[in-house]
Backbone bond lengths (Angstrom), bond angles and torsions (degrees), N, CA, C in turn:
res aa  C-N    CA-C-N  psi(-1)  N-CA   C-N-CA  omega(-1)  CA-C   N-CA-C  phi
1 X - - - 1.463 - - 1.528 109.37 -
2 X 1.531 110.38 130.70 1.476 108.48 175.82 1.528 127.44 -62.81
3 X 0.812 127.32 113.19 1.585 131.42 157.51 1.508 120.65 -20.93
4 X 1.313 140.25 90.36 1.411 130.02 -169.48 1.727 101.31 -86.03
5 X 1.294 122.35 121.65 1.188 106.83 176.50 2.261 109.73 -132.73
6 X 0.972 91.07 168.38 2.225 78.36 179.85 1.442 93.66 -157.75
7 X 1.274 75.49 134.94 1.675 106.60 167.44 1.437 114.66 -64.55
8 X 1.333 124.18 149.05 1.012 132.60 178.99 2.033 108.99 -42.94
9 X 0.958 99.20 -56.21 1.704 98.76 175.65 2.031 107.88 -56.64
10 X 1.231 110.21 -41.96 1.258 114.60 -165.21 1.348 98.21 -60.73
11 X 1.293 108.40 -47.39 2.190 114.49 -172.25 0.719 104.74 -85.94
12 X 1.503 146.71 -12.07 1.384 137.35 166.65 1.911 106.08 -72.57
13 X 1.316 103.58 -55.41 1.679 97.99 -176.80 1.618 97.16 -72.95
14 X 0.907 153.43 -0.85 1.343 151.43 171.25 1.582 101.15 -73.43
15 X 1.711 110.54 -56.69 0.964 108.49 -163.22 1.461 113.41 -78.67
16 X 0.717 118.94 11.39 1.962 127.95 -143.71 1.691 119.59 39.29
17 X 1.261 132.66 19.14 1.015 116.73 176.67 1.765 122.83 -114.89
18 X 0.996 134.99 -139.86 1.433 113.69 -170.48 1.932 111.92 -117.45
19 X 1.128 124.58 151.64 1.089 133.81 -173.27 1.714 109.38 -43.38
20 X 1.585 97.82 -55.33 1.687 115.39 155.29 1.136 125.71 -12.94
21 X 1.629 102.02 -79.85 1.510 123.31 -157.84 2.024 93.53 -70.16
22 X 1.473 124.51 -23.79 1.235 116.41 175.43 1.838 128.09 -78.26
23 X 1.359 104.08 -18.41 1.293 125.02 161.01 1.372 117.33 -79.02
24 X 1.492 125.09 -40.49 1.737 123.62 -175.98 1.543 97.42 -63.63
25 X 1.755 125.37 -39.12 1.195 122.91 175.02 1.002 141.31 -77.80
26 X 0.999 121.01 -26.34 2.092 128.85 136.97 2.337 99.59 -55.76
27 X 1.022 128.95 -27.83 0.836 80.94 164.10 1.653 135.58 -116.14
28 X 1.193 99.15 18.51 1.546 110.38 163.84 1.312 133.05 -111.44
29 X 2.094 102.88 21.69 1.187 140.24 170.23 1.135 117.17 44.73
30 X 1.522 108.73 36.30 1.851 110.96 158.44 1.538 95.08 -89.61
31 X 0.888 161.89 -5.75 1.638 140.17 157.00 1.817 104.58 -146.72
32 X 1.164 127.89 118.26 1.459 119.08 -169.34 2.058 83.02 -125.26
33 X 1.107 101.29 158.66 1.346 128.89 -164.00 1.759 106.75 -64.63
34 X 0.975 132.15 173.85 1.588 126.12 175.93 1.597 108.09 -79.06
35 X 1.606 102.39 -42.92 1.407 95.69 -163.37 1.939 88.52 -163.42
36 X 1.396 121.20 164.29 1.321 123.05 162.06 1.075 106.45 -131.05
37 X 1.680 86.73 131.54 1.729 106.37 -176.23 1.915 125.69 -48.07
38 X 1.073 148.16 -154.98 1.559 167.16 -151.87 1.527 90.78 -120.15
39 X 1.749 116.33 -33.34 1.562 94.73 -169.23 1.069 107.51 -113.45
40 X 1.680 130.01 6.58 1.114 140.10 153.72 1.568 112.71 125.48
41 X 1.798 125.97 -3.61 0.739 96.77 149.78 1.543 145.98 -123.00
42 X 1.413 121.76 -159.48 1.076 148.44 -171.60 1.518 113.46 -65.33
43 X 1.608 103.34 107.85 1.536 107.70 -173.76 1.498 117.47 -117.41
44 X 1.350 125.61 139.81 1.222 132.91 -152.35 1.377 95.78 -137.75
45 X 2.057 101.72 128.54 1.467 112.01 -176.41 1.069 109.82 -120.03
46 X 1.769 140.69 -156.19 1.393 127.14 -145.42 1.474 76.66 -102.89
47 X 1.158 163.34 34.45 1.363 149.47 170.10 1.629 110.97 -104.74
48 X 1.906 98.47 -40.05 1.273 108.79 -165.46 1.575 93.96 -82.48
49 X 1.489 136.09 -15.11 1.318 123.74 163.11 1.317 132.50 -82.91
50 X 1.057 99.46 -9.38 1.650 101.82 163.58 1.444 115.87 -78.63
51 X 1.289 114.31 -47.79 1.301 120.68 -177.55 1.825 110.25 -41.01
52 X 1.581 101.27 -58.33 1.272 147.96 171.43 2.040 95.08 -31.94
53 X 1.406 91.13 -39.22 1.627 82.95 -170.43 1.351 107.21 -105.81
54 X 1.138 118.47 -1.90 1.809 128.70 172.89 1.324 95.11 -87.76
55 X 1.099 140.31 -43.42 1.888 150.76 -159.16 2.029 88.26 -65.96
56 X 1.736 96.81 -62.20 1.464 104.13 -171.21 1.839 114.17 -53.44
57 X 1.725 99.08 -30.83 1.270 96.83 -162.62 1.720 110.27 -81.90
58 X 1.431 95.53 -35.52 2.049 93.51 165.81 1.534 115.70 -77.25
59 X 1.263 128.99 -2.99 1.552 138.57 150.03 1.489 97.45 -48.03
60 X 0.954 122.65 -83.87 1.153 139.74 -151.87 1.414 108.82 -76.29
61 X 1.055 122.86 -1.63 1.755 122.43 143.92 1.549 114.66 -117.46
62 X 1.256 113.82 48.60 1.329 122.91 155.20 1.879 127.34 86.89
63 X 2.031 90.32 0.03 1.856 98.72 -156.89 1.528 84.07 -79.54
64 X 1.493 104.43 152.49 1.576 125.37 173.12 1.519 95.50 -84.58
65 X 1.462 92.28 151.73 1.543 121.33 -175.91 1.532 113.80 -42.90
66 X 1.370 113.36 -52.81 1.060 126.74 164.74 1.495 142.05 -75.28
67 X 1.504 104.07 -0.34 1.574 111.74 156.33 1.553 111.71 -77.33
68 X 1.754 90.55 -38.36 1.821 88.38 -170.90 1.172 113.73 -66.96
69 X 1.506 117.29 -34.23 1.259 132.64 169.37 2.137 104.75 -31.80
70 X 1.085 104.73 -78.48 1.457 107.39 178.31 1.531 123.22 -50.09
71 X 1.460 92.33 -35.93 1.405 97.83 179.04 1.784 124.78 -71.53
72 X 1.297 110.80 -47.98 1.168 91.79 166.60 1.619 134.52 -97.92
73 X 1.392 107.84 28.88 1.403 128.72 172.22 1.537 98.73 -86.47
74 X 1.266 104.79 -49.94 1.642 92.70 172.00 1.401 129.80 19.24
75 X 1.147 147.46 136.50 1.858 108.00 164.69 1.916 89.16 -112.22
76 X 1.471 121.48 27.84 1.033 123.48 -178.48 1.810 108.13 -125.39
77 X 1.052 100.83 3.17 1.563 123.45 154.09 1.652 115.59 -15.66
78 X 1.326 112.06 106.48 1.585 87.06 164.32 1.533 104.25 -122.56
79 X 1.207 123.67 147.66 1.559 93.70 -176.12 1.347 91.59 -121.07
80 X 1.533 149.95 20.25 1.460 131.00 171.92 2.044 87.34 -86.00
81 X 1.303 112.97 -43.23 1.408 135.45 168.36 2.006 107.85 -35.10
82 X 1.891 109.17 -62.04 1.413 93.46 165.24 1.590 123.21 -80.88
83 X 1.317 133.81 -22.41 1.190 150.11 -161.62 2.068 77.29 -62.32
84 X 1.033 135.62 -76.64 1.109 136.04 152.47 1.233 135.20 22.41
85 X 1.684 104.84 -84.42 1.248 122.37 167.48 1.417 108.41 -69.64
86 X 1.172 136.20 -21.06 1.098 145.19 -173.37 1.545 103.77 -55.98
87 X 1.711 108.64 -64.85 1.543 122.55 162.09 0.998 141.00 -33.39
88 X 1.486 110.34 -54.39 1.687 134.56 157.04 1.373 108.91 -36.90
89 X 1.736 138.98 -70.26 0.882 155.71 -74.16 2.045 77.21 -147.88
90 X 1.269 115.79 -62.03 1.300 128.05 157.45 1.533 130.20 -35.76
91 X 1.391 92.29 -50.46 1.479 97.92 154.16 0.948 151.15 -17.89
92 X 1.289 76.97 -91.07 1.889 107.06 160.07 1.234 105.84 -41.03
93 X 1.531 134.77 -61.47 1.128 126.96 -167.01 1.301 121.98 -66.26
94 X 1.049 106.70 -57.54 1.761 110.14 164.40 1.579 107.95 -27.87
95 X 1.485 112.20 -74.82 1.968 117.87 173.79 1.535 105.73 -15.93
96 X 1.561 97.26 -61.43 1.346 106.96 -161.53 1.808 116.75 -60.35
97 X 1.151 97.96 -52.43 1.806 124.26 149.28 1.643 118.10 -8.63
98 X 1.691 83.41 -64.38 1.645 92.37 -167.75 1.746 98.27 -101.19
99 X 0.767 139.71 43.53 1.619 139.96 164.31 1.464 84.16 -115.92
100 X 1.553 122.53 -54.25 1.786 114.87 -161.92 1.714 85.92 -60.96
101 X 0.922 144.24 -84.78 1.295 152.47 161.24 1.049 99.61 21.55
102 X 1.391 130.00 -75.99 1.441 135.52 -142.25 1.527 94.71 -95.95
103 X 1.607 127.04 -26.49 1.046 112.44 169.03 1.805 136.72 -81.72
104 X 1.773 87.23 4.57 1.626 112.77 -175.81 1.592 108.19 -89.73
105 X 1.855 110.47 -35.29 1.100 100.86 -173.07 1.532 112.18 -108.30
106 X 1.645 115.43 17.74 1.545 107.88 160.14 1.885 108.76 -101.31
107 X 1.302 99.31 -5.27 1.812 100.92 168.29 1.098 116.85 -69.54
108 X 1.942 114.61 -34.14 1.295 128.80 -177.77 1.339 93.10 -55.08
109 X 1.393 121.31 -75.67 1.622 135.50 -171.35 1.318 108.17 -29.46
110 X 1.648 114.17 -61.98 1.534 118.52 173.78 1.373 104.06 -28.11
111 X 1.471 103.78 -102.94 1.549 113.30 164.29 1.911 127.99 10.35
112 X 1.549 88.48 -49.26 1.541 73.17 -173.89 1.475 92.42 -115.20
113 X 0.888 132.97 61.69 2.000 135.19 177.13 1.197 97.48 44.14
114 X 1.690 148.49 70.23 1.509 104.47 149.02 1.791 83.79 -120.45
115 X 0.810 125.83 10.64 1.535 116.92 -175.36 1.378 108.42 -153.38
116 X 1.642 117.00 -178.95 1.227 111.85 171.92 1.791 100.05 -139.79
117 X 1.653 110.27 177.64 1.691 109.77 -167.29 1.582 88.20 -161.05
118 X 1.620 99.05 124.28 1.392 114.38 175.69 2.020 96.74 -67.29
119 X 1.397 106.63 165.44 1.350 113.72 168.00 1.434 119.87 -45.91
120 X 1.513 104.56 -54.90 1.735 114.16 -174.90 1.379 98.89 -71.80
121 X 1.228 139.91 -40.50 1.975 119.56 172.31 1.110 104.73 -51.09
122 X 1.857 141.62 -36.82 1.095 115.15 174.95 1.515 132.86 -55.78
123 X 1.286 106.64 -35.85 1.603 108.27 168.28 1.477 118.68 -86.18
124 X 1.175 141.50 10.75 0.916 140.33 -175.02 1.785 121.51 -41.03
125 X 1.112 88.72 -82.21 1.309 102.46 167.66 1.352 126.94 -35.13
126 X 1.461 129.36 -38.94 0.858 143.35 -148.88 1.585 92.75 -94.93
127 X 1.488 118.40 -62.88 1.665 115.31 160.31 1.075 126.46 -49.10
128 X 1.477 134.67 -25.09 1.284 136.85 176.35 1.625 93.20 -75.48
129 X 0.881 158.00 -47.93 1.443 160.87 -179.43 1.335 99.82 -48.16
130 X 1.343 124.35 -36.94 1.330 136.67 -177.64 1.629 129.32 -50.76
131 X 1.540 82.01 -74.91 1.275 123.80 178.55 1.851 96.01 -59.81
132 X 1.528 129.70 -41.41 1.208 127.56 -166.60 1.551 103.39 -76.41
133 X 1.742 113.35 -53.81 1.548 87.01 176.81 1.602 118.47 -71.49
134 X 1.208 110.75 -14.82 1.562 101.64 169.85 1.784 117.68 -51.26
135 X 1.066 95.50 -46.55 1.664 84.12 172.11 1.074 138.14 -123.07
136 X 1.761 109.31 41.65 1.435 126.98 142.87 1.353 118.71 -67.08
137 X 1.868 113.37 -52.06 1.010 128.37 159.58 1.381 135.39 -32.19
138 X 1.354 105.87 -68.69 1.471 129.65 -152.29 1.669 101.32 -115.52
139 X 1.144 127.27 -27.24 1.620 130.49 -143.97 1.897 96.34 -80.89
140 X 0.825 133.57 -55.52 1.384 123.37 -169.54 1.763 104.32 -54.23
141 X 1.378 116.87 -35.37 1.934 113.40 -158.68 1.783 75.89 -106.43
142 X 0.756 172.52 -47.83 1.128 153.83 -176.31 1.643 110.52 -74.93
143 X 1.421 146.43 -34.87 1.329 124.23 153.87 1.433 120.70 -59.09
144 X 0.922 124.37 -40.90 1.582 136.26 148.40 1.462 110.73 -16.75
145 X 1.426 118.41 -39.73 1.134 112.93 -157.17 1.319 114.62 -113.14
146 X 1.283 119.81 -50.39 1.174 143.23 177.60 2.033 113.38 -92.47
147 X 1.796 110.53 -30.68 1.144 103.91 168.14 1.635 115.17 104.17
148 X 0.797 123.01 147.26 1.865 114.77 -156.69 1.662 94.02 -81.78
149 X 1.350 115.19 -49.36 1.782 101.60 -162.97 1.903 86.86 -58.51
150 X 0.792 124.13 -11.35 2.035 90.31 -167.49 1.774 94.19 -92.46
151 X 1.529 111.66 -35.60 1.735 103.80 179.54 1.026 103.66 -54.73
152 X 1.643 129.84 -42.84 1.413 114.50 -156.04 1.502 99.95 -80.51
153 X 1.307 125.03 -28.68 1.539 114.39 -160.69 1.474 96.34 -82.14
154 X 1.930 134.51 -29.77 1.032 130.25 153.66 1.630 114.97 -27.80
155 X 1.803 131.57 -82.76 1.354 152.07 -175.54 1.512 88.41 -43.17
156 X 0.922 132.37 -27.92 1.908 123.95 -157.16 1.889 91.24 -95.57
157 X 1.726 126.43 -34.58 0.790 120.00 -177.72 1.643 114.66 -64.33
158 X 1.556 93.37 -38.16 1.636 109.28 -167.68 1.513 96.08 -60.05
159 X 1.549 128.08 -63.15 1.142 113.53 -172.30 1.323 131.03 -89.00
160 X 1.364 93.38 41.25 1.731 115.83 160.86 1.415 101.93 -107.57
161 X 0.930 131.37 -25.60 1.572 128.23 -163.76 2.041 111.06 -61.00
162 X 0.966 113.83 142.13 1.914 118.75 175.74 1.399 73.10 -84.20
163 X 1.579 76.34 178.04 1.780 111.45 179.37 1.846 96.83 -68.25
164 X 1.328 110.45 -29.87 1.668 96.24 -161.13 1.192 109.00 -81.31
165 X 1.075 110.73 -22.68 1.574 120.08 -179.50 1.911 105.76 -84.79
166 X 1.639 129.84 -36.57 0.857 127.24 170.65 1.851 111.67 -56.19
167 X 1.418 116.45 -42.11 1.429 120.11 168.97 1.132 118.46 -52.95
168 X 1.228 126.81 -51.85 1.389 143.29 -166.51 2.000 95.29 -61.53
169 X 1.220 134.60 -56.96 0.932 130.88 176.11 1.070 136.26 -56.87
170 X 1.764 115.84 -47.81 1.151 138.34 158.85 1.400 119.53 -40.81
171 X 1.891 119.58 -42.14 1.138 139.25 166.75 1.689 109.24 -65.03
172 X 1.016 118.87 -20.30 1.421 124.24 -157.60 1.739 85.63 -90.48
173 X 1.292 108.20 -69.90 1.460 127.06 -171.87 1.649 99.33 -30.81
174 X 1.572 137.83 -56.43 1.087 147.40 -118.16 1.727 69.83 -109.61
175 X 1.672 127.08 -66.36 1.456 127.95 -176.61 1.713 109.36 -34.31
176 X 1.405 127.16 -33.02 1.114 140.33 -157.75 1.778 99.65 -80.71
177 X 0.846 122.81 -65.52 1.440 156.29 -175.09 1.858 91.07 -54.40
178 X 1.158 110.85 -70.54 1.756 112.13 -166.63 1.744 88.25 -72.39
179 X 1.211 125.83 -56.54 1.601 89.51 172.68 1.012 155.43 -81.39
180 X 1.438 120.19 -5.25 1.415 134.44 143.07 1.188 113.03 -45.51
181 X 1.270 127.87 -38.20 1.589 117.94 -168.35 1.680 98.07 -83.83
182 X 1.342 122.64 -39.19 1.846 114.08 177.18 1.532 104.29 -68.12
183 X 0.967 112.73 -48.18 1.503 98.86 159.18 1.689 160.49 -43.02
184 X 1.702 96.96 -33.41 0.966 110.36 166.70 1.781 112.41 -83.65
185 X 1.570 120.26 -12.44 1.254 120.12 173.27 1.645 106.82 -66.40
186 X 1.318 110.86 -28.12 1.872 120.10 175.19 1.537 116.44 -39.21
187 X 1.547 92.20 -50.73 1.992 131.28 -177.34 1.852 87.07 57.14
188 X 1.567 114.56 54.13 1.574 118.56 171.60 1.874 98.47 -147.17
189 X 1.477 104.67 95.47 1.718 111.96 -174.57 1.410 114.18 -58.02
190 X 2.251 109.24 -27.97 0.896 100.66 -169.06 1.676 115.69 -102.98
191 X 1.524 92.79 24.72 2.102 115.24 -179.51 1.873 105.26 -54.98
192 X 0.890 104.92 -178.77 1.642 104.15 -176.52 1.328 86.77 -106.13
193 X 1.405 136.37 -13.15 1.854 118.65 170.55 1.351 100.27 -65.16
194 X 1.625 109.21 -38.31 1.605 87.44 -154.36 1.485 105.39 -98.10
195 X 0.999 135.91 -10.85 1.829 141.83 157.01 1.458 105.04 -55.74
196 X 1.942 115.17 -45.29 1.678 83.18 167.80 1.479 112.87 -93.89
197 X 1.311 132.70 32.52 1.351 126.96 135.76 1.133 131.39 -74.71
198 X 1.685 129.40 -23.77 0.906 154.12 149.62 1.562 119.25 -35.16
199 X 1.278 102.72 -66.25 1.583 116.71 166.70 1.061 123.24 -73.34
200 X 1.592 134.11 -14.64 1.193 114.53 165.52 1.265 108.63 -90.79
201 X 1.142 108.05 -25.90 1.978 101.78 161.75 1.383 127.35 -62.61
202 X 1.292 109.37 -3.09 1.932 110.03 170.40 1.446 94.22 -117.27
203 X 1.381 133.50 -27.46 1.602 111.60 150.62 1.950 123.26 -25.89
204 X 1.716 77.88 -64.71 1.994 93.09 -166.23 1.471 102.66 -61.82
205 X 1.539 116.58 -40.47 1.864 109.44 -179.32 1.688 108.08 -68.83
206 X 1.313 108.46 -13.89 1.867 93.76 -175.77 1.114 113.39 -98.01
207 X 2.003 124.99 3.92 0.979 110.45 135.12 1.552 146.23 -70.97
208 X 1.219 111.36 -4.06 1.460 118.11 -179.98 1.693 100.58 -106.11
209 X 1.243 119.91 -41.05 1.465 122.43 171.53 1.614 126.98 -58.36
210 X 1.672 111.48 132.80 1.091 108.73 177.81 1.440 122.01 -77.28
211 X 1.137 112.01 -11.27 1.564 124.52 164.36 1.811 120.71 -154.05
212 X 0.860 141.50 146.29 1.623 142.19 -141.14 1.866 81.34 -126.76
213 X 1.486 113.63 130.62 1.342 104.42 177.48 1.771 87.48 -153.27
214 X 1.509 132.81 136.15 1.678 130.30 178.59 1.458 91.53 -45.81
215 X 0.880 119.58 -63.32 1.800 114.05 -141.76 1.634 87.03 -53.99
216 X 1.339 134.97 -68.95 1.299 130.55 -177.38 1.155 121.85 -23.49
217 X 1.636 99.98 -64.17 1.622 108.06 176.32 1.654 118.05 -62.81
218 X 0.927 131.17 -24.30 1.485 128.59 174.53 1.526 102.46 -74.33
219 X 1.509 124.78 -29.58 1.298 138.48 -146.98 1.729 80.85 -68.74
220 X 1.541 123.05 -63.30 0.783 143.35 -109.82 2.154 90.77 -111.27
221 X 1.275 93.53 -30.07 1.330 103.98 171.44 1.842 105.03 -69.40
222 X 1.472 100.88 -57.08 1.977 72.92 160.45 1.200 155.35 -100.31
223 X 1.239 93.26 27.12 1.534 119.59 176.22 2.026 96.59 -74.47
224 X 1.286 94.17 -32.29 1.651 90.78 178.32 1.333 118.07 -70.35
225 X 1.295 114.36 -33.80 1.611 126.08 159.65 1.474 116.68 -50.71
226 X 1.135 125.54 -62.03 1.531 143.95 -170.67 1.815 122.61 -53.34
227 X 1.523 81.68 -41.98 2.170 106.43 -166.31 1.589 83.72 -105.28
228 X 1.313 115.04 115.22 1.410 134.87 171.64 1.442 101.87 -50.66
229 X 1.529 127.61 -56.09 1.590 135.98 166.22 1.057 114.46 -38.56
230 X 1.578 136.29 -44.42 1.372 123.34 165.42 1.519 119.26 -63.19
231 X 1.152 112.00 -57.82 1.149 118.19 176.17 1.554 133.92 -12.96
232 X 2.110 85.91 -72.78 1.571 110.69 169.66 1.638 119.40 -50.14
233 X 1.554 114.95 -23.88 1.161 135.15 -153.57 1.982 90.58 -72.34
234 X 1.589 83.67 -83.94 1.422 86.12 163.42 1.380 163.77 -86.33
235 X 1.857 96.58 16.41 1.378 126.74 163.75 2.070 102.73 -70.86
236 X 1.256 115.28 -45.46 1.196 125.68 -164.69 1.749 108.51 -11.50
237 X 1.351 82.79 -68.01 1.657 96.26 -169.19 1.202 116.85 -84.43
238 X 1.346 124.77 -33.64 1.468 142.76 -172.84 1.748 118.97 -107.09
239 X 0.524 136.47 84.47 1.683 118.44 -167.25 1.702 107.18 -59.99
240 X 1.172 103.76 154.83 1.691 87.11 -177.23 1.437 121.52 76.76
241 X 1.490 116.72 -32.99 1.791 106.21 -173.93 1.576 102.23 -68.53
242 X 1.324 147.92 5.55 1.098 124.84 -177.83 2.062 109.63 -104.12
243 X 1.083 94.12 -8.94 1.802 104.79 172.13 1.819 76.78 -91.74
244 X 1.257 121.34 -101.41 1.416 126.23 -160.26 1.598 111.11 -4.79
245 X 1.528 116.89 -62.91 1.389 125.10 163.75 1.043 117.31 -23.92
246 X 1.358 113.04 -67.74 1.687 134.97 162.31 1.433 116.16 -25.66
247 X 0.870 123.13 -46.74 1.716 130.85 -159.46 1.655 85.76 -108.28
248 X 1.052 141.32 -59.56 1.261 132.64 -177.78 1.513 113.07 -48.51
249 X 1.236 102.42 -48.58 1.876 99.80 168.75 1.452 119.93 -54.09
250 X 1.244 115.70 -46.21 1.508 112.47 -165.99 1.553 100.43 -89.25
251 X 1.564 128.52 14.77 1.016 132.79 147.03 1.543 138.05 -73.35
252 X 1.996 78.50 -28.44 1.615 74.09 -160.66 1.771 85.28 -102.63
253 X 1.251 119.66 -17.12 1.713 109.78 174.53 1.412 123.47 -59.88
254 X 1.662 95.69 -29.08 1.513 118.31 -159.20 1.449 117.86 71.34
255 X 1.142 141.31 31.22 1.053 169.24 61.87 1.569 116.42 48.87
256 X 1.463 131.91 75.87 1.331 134.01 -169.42 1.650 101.50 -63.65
257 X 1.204 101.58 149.73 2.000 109.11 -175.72 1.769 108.32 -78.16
258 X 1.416 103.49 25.43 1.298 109.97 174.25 1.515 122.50 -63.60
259 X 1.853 94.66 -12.13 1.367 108.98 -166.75 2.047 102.49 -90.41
260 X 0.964 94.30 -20.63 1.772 121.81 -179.85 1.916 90.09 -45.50
């Protein structure tokens, strides 16, 4: 059986990408060549193209060079296992794809009189995208917690929301975040920065909530403590603001740390 082997030019136009981009990756040893030839160069066999097409395929859902890097160094690697997730993961995107799609070509329609589109179909899609990585993320330990009828009647609120009301939250979210962090420079939960951080954080949850009740909201303040993902979320910028939050909530609910 013949040996299939390609030169750096050959697997690059094979692959569609550039002669370049196949050299920067041999040299930051996420894919290095099988062997180099007598005249110096760089030869690539059916192993290094597969790899080559797993590298392209977490490209192309957004993984940095250097995740893939780890990732398929692995020596616990399976790749019929990522080829897989690969699909899954594609999926989704495509779904996501064809909702923008479908919401591109009934605007067209708008546009030219043959139909009409309430405000909230215009965003549709765009919240459903929302709502979906929300509970890839978050959705199993938060129904868990709170219970599927309240997520769903939450997601049902979201995609009721207009654009003004989607701003208003989005704006809220970002208010939440910049004052928690001047606040936590106070290092006093029960300061008036950090109580109205407090409150604008049960502002932003009673838009997604079908009803706003302390015990919830404290519930939910240590759930940020508990789920490493929250945490990191709002450790990012601040170290500490996601306990601080914590203690500021069950300040401002009144809320004993029984929940701690």
């Amino acid at each position: 059986m013949k040996l299939i082997e390609y030169t750096v030019q050959k697997l690059a136009m094979m692959a569609g990408i550039s002669t370049r981009t196949l050299r920067y990756y041999d040299e930051i040893g996420i894919l290095k060549p099988a062997r180099i030839n007598s005249s110096g160069y760089r030869i690539y066999g059916v192993n290094e193209v597969d790899r080559l097409q797993q590298i392209l395929f977490y490209r192309e859902l957004g993984v940095s060079l250097e995740s893939i890097r780890d990732i398929v160094a692995d020596p616990y690697f399976e790749e019929v296992k990522a080829l897989k997730e690969h699909r899954e993961k594609l999926l989704e995107k495509k779904q996501h794809l064809d909702r923008i799609l479908a919401n591109v070509d009934k605007t067209i329609a708008v546009k030219e009189g043959r139909t009409t589109m309430s405000d909230e179909e215009k965003f549709a899609g765009f919240k459903q995208k929302l709502i979906d990585d929300n509970e890839k993320k978050y959705g199993k330990e938060v129904r868990e917690k709170y219970g599927n009828e309240a997520i769903e009647k939450s997601n049902s609120k979201l995609k009721k929301m207009n654009q003004t009301q989607y701003d208003e939250i989005t704006k809220l979210g970002e208010m939440v975040l910049e004052t928690l962090q001047a606040a936590v420079l106070t290092g006093d939960p029960a300061g008036e920065l950090a109580q109205k951080a407090a409150d604008l954080h049960r502002q932003w949850l009673s838009f997604y909530w079908d009803s706003y009740t302390k015990e919830a909201h404290a519930g939910v303040a240590q759930m940020y403590i508990d789920d490493d993902r929250f945490k990191a979320y709002y450790d990012k910028n601040q170290p500490g603001a996601a306990e601080f939050l914590r203690d500021a909530v069950f300040i401002y609910t009144g809320i004993s740390n029984i929940l701690r």
